[in-house]
C-alpha positions in Angstrom: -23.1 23.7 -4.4 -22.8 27.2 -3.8 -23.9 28.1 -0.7 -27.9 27.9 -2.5 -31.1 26.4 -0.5 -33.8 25.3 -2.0 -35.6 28.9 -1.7 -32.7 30.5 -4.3 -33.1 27.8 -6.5 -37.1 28.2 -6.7 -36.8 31.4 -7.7 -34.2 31.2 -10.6 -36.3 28.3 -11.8 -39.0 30.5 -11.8 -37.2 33.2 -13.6 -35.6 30.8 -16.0 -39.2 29.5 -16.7 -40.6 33.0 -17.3 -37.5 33.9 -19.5 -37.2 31.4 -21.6 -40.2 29.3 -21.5 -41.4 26.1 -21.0 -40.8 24.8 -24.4 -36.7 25.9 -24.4 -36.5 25.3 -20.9 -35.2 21.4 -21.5 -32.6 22.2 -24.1 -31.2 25.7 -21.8 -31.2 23.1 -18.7 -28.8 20.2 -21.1 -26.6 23.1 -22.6 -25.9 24.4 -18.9 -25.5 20.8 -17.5 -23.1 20.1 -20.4 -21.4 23.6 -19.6 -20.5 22.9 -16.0 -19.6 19.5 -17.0 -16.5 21.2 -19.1 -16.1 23.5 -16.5 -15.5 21.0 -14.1 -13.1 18.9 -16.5 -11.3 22.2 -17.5 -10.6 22.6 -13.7 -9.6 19.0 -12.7 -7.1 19.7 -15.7 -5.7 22.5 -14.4 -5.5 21.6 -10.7 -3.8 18.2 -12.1 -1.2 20.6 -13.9 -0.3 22.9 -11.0 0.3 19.6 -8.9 2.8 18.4 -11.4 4.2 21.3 -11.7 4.7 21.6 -8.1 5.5 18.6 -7.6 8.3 18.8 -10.8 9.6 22.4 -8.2 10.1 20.1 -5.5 12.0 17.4 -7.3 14.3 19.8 -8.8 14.9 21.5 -5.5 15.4 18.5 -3.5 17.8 17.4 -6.4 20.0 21.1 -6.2 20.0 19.9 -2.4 21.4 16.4 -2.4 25.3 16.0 -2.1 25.9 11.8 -2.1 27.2 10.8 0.7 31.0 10.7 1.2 32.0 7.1 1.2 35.6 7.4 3.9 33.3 9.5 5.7 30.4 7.4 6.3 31.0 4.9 9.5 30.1 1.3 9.7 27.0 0.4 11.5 28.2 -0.6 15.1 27.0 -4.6 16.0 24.4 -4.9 18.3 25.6 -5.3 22.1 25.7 -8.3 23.6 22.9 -8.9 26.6 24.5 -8.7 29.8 23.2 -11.5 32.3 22.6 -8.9 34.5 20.4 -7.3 32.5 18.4 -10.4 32.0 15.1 -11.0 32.7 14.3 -13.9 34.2 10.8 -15.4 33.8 10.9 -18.6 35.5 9.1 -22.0 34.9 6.7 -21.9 32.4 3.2 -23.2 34.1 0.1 -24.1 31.7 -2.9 -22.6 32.8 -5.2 -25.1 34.7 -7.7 -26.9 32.6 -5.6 -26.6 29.2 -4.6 -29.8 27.6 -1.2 -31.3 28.2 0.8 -32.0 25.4 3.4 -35.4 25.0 6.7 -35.0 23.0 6.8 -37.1 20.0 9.2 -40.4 21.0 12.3 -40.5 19.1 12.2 -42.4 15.9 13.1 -45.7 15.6 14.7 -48.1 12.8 11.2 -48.9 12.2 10.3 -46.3 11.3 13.1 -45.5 8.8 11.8 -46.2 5.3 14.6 -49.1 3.6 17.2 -47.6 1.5 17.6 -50.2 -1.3 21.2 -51.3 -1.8 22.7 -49.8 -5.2 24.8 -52.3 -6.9 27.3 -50.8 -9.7 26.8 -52.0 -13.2 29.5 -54.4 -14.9 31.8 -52.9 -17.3 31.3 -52.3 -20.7 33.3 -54.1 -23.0 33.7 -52.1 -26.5 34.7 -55.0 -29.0 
């Protein structure tokens, strides 16, 4: 809020009380809730307009500031370099850690199991007549 403990707020409820009334009281408290509730739209508006607007300054700035790129100038992207053997890492035979389960390679297939292809024979000629 602003910066108000509970003490503050006791005594302008108190005064409000003693100024107004308890009859009015209820329809003073709605018309100042409804109040800072178009205050606080008001200034969500207006802190959504100076973003755009900024934000609008920096577009047009960045926009005086760009120059496309010059297309002889530019240079092709160089290919990656080939790894020396030297450079090589070597990380020797792979070991599974004891207690883990082995796993077999599949065997190669067989003619078996193939599925049959079934032999296309061409259709006889049609005879227009």
């Amino acid at each position: 809020m602003l910066d108000m403990g509970w003490a503050e707020l006791l005594v302008i409820a108190v005064v409000a009380l003693l100024a107004v009334g308890p009859e009015k009281l209820p329809e003073v408290a709605q018309g100042l809730a409804r109040l800072l509730r178009q205050m606080q739209r008001l200034m969500s508006e207006v802190r959504e307009a100076v973003h755009l607007e900024e934000f609008d300054a920096r577009i047009r700035e960045s926009g005086r500031n760009y120059t496309p790129p010059d297309v002889a100038r530019t240079e092709a992207p160089q290919p990656a370099q080939p790894v020396v053997e030297s450079e090589a890492i070597d990380l020797g035979p792979i070991e599974a850690e004891p207690g883990a389960a082995m796993v077999e390679p599949l065997p190669a297939p067989t003619e078996a199991d193939r599925p049959a292809v079934p032999e296309v024979t061409p259709a006889p000629p049609v005879q227009n007549g």
